[in-house]
Every structure is written in structure tokens, then in C-alpha cells.
C-alpha positions in Angstrom: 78.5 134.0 119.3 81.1 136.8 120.4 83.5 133.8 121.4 82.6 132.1 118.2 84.1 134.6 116.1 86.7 135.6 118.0 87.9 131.8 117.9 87.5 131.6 114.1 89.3 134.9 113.5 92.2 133.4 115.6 92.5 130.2 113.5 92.0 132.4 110.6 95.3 134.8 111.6 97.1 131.8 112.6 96.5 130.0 109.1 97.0 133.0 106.8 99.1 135.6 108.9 102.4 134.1 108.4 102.4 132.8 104.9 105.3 134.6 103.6 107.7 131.9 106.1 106.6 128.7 104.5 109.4 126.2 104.2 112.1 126.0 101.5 114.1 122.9 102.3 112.3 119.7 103.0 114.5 119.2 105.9 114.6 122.1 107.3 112.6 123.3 110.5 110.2 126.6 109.5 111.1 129.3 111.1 107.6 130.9 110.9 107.1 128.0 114.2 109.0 131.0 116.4 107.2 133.7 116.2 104.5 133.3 118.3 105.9 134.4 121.5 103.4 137.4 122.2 100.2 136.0 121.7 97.8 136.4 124.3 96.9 133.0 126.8 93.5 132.5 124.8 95.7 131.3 121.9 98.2 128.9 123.5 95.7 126.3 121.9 96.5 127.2 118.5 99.6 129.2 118.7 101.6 125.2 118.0 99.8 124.9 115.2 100.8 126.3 111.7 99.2 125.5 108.2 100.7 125.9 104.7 100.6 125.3 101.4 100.9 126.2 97.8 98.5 125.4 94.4 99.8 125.1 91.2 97.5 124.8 87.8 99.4 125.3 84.6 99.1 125.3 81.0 101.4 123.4 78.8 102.2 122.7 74.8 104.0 119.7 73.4 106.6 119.5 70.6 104.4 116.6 69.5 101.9 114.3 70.4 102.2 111.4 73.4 105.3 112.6 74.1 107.1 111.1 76.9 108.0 113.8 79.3 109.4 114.7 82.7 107.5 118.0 83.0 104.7 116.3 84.7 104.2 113.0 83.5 103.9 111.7 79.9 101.2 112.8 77.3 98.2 111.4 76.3 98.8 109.6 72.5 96.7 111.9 70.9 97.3 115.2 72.9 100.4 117.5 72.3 98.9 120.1 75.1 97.0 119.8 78.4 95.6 122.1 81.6 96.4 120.2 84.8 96.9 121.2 88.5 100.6 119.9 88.8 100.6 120.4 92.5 98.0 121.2 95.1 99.4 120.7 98.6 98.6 121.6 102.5 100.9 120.8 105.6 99.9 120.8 109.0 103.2 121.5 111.7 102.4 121.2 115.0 105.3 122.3 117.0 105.9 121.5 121.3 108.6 124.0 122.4 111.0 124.2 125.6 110.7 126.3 128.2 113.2 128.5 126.5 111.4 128.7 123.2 113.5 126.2 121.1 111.7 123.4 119.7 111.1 120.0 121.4 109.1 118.1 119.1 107.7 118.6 115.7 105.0 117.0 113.9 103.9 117.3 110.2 101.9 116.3 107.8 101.3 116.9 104.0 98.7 116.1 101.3 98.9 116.4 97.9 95.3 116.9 95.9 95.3 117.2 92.4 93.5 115.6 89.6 94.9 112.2 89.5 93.9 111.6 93.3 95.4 112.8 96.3 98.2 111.1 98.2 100.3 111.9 101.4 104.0 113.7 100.6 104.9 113.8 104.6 104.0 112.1 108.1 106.8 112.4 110.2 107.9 113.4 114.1 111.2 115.0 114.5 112.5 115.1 118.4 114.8 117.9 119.8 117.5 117.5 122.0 116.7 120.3 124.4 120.0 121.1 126.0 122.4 121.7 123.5 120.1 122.5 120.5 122.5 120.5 118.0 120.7 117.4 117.6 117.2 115.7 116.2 115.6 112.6 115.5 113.6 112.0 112.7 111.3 108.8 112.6 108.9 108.5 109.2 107.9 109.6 106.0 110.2 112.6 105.0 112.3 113.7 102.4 116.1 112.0 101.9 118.7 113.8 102.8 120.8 113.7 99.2 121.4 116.5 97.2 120.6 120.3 96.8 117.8 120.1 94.0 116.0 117.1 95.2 115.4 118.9 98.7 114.7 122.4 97.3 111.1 122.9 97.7 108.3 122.7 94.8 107.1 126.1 96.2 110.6 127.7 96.3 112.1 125.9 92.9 113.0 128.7 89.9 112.0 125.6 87.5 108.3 124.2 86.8 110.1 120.5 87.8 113.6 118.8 89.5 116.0 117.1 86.5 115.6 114.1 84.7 118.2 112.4 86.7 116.3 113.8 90.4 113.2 112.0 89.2 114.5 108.4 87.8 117.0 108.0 90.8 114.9 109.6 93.4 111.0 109.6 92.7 109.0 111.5 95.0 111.9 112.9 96.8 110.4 111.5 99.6 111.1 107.7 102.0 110.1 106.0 105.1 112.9 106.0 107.5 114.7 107.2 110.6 117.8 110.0 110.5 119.6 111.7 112.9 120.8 115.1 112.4 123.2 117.6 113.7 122.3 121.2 113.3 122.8 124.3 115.9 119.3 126.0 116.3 121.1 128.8 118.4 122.1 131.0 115.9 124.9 132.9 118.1 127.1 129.6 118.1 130.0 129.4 115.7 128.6 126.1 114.0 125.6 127.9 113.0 126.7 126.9 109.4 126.9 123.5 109.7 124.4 120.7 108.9 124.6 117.0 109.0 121.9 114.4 108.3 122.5 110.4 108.4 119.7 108.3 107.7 118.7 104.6 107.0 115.6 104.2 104.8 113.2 101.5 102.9 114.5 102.2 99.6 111.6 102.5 97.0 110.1 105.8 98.4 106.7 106.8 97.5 106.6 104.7 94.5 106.3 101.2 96.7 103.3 100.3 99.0 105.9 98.4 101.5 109.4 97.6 102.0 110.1 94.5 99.3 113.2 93.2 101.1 115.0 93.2 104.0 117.9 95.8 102.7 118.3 99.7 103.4 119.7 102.4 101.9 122.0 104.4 104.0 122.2 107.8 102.8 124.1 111.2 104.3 124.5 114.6 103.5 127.2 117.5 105.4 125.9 120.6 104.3 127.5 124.4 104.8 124.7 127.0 105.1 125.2 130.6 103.1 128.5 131.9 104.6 127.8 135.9 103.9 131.2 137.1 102.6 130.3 141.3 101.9 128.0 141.2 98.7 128.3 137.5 98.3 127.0 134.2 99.7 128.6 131.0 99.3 127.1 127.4 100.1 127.3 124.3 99.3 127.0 120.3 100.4 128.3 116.6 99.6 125.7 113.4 99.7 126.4 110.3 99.9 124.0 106.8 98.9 124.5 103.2 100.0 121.9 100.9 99.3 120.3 98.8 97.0 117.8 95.4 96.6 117.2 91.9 96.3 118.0 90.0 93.2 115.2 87.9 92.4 116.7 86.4 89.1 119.5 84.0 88.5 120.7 86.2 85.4 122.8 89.6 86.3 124.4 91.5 83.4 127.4 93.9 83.7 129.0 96.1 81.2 131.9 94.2 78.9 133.1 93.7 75.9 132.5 90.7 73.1 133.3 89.9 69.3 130.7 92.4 68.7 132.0 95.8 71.2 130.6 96.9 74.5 127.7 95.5 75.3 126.0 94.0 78.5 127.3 90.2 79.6 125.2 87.7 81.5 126.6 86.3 84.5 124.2 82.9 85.1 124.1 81.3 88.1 121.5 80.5 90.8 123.7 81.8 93.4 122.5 85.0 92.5 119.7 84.9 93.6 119.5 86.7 97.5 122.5 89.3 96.6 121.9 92.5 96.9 122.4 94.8 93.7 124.2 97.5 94.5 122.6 101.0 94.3 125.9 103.5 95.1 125.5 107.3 94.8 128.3 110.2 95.4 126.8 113.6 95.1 128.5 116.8 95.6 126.7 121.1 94.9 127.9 124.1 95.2 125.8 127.4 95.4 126.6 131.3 94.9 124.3 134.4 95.3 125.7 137.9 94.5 123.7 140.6 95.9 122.9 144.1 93.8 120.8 146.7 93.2 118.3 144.7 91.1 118.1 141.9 93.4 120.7 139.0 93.1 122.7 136.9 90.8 122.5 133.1 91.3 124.7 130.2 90.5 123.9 126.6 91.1 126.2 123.5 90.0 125.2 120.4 91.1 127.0 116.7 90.0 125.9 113.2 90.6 128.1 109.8 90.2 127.2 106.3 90.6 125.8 103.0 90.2 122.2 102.0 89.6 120.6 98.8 89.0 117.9 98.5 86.9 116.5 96.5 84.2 116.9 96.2 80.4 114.6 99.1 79.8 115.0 101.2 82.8 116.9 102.5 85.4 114.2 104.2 87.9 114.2 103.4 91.2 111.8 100.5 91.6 108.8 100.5 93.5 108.2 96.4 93.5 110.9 94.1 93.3 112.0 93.5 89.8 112.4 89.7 89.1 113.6 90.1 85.2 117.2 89.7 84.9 118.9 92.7 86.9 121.3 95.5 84.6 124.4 97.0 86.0 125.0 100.7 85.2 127.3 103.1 86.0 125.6 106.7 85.5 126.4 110.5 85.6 124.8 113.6 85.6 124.7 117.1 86.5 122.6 120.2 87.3 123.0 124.0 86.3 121.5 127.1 86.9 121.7 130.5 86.1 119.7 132.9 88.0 119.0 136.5 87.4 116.8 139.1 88.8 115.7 142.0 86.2 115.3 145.5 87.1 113.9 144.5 90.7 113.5 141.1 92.5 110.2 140.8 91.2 111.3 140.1 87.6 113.9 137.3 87.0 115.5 135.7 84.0 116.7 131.4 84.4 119.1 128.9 82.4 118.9 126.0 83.6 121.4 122.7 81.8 121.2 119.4 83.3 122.0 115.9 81.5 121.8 112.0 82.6 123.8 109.6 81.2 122.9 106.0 82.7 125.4 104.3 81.3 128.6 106.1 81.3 130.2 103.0 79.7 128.9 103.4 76.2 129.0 106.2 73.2 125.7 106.8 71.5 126.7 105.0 68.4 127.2 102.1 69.9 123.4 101.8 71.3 122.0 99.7 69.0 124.8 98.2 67.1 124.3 95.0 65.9 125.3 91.9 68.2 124.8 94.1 71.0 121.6 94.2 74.0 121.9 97.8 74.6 118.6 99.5 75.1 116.8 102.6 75.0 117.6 102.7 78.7 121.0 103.5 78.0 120.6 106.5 76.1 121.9 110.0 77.7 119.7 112.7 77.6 120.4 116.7 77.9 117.5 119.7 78.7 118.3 123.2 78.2 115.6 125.1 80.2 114.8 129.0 79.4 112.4 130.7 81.8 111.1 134.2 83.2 109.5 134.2 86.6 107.3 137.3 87.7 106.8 137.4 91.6 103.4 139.5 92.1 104.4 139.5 95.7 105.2 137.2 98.3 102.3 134.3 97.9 102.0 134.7 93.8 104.4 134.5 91.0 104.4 132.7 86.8 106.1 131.1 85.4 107.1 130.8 81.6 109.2 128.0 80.6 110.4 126.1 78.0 112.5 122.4 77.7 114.7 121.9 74.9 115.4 118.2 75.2 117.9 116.3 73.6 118.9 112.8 73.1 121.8 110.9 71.9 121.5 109.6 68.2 122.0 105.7 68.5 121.3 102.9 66.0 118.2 102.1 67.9 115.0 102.2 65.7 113.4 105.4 66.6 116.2 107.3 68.4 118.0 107.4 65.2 117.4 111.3 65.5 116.1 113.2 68.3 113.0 113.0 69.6 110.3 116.4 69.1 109.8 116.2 72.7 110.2 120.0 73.4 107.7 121.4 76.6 106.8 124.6 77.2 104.8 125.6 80.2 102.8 128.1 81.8 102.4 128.0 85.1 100.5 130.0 88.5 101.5 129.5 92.1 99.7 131.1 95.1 101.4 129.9 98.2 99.9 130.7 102.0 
């Protein structure tokens, strides 16, 4: 009995005793996996082991009913507010280190259990090189290596969800692939700032069941780490995508112009069929943090340019190979934030702006025009976020929030005006 409880109240200080180090990059190692040097012999069975998570339920209140939102899905079509458990999530690490304590292999995996069923977010194994400590190799399900926001963690993120543009072009964050990294886990070296990640991966993340061609996406990302200059710290990254999938139909349309203005134009031929449409990304961010006597100041800038394919009524990243006729875009968009702690770090103020324009080729009076096939899939959208975060302490913080979303007035029926698709949301994290 005596060994009984001393082997539960082990597991217990090894589960809940470092939950103020969980992760805040999907790609990063947690550095919570290195503190466990002095631990008596009797734990050596556990002390590889760390488990973490975070729970979020949350309240939220529509402009109008069904509304179609990216604030955690659409509405029902007779519901303008709803309690739901937007996240609920627990990761297992299990870390082998080298003799001289740096890591050697990592394994993790993450669940996601809410409401609408529970789903795995990450199965992976990372591999160290053990002499230098520069490189790794990363073989699974993990998060892609593109972008600042997309890889900031749900736990760690000021807003209740990523952009607009994070969640068309990159659902789930998340892909089964391999990458190779370059990072220097000794933190005396002079390249301690320095981060590089190149990976090929399936393509349709999460939002596919298996790889539906033969083609990969080839994304990369060089990012510098907070250089500390006196009160300030500066970071920043640039991503790169090059990928995309099978045609399946004879018909592929591309941006032009006719009698009747720009609008799409077919190009018909059975050759077509087998090419690859190309998905093309060019991401670049930039972050700055001034330190003060309430806390911090924050700004975040983030910008993405590219090509998508798609179809006439959408541009997300498919999860099954489409085999309607396949659309051309060429798309922009951007992230802002503006961070600000109040008083203390436990209060803090947030502006966030982001917009996603999928078809940079068009004004929105020309959506809808007559003579033309432009569709509500070409219509650029705008968000202005306002928020207040409390942090109770470490594990606990709220979140008020509230989306004012805009959309371009085209000639389509229905978009003639903007939509009422304003969100607010109340939301309550506890993270261990």
C-alpha cells in the first residue's frame, strides 16, 4: 500500500508539477523535458514522461442567426448564440536523452476531445543528432512549418482563433510528413537564434483520410529567435510553400479578360487532366516586444502571397481530390496585432486586423457583374478583433472578444451589403 501511494503521488507531481512550461510553438521542443535532472532513481521510470494539456469551454453570441463563421465553425440556422467546448486537448511527450542531458529522441502524442468527437492533433517521433545538437528529424503527424500565427499555440494565442486566411489555406495547422531541422539546443553557441525547418508533406492535412495523389508539398521556414536588444526584443521569420494536386478535370480556368471585363477563362483540353495545379505560398512576419513596468508592449505583422487552386466556390485546401473544373487564384493577406498589458501582466488589452483577398485580380464591383463567372469565392474579407484577456495566474486566464467582420460589396445576390456576421466570445482556459 505504502509503495502504492508513493507511485501515484509520483505520477501525480510529474503530470501537474510542471504545468506552467507547456509548449508555445508546435514545433518547438518543451523545455519543461529538462528539468528533471535531480529526481531520485525510483523515478527514472517516469521522469521521460511529461503530460499536458489545456480545456477550453466558451460562450458565444451571433450578429445573426446561421451565420457562417470562423470563430469555431458555422451556426446552426436557427441559432445566433451557443455554449461549446472549443478545445479540449492532452499531449503525452516522452523524451530519451544523451548521456549529457540533451535530447535524443522525442515522442508525442495529442488528442483533441470535445463535443463533436475526439480526433488526434499529433503522432510524431523527432530524432536528435547527439553530437553537435544542431539537427533533428521529424517523421509524422506534426504541425507545418509556415508562418508565425499558424504555429503559435491554441493555449498561448491572445485571440479565441488563427485568421481567416490560416484556416482556408492551412486547416488544422497540422500534416503527415517528414522534415529536417536545424536548431542549436546548446544555448551558449552563437547560432542560438537561428531556426530552420524543411519539410515534404501529403498535402491535405487533417482534413483528408489519405494522401489523394502522388504530389507533395514542399514547405520551409528560416526563423530568428527574440534577439534581446536592452528593453526590446526583436524576431521574426520567412516561409516558403511549393506544392499542389492532381487535376482530375479536363476544364482549368485562369484569370482574363473578355467582351464582358475580368473574369475567369476556361482552358479545355483533356491534356489536363494528370497536371498538377499549382498551390505556391511566400510568407514573411516580423515580431516586437517592449518590455515596461506594466508588463510588455507587443507588435505582430504577419503577410502572405500566393497562389491557390480551388474551385468555383472555394479556395480551402481540399481534403479529397476535387474533380469539378479546377480555379486559378492569386490571393493576399495579412495579420496584425497589437498587444498590451494593463496595469500588470495579468491584465492585457488586444487589436488584432487581418484580411484575405483570394483573388487579388478582381475589385469588388466587378464580383457579380453580368457576363462574368465570379463567385462568392472571390470576395475579400476583413476582421477587426477587440479583446481583454485576464490571466488569473499561470494555468487560468478569459477571454472577451469580439469580430467585426467585413466583406466586400459585389453585385452578387446577397453580398450586395455586408453580411451581420459579427461574433463575440467568452471564453475560459485552464491549462496543466
Amino acid at each position: 500500500m505504502k509503495n502504492t501511494l508513493r507511485t501515484f503521488s509520483v505520477v501525480s507531481l510529474i503530470i501537474f508539477g510542471f504545468n506552467s512550461y507547456s509548449q508555445r510553438y508546435l514545433s518547438d521542443l518543451d523545455s519543461s523535458l529538462f528539468i528533471r535532472d535531480t529526481m531520485r532513481p525510483f523515478l527514472k521510470r517516469f521522469g521521460n514522461l511529461q503530460v499536458t494539456g489545456y480545456m477550453q469551454p466558451q460562450f458565444q453570441v451571433a450578429q445573426s442567426k446561421g451565420v457562417r463563421s470562423y470563430e469555431g465553425g458555422d451556426f446552426s440556422a436557427f441559432s445566433n448564440n451557443r455554449f461549446m467546448l472549443r478545445r479540449a486537448r492532452v499531449k503525452f511527450d516522452y523524451l530519451l536523452r544523451s548521456d549529457d542531458h540533451f535530447p535524443n529522441a522525442l515522442f508525442t502524442f495529442q488528442i483533441d476531445a470535445t463535443e463533436r468527437g475526439v480526433n488526434v492533433r499529433d503522432m510524431f517521433v523527432r530524432l536528435y543528432e547527439t553530437k553537435g545538437h544542431n539537427f533533428s528529424f521529424t517523421g509524422g503527424l506534426f504541425a507545418r512549418p509556415f508562418g508565425f500565427e499558424v504555429n503559435l499555440s491554441s493555449a498561448y494565442r491572445e485571440t479565441p482563433e488563427r485568421g481567416r486566411m490560416s484556416q482556408i489555406l492551412m486547416p488544422t495547422e497540422r500534416d503527415l510528413g517528414v522534415m529536417v531541422s536545424y536548431e542549436a539546443l546548446d544555448k551558449s553557441k552563437k547560432n542560438k537564434h537561428i531556426k530552420f525547418d524543411a519539410g515534404l508533406f501529403n498535402g491535405q492535412g487533417l482534413s483528408g483520410t489519405t494522401d489523394f495523389d502522388s504530389h507533395k508539398d514542399f514547405i520551409s521556414r528560416l526563423t530568428v529567435k527574440p534577439v534581446q536588444i536592452n528593453q526590446l526584443a526583436l524576431s521574426g521569420g520567412l516561409s516558403i510553400l511549393y506544392g499542389g494536386w492532381r487535376v482530375q478535370n479536363p476544364v482549368i480556368y485562369r484569370m482574363g479578360n473578355d467582351v464582358a471585363g475580368k473574369t475567369f477563362i476556361a482552358d479545355s483540353s483533356a491534356n489536363n487532366i494528370g497536371k498538377i495545379a499549382p498551390r505556391r505560398y511566400q510568407g514573411s512576419d516580423v515580431q516586437l516586444k517592449i518590455n515596461h513596468a506594466w508588463g510588455a508592449t507587443e507588435l505582430r505583422a504577419e503577410y502572405w502571397l500566393g497562389e491557390q487552386p480551388g474551385t468555383a466556390n472555394s479556395t480551402t485546401n481540399p481534403g479529397t481530390i476535387p474533380t469539378t473544373p479546377v480555379y486559378r487564384r492569386k490571393f493576399g493577406g495579412a495579420f496584425f496585432y497589437f498587444l498590451q498589458n494593463i496595469f500588470n501582466t495579468k491584465n492585457q488589452l488586444l487589436v488584432k486586423y487581418d484580411w484575405y483577398d483570394p483573388n487579388r485580380s478582381v475589385s469588388e464591383g466587378e464580383i457579380g457583374k453580368a457576363g462574368t463567372n465570379l463567385t462568392t469565392a472571390d470576395i475579400k474579407y476583413s476582421t477587426l478583433g477587440l479583446g481583454f484577456l485576464h490571466y488569473f495566474n499561470e494555468n487560468i486566464k478569459i477571454v472577451l472578444y469580439y469580430d467585426l467582420v467585413r466583406n466586400e460589396k459585389t453585385q452578387l445576390p446577397g453580398y450586395t451589403t455586408d453580411l451581420k456576421d459579427d461574433i463575440f466570445t467568452c471564453r475560459l482556459q485552464y491549462r496543466f
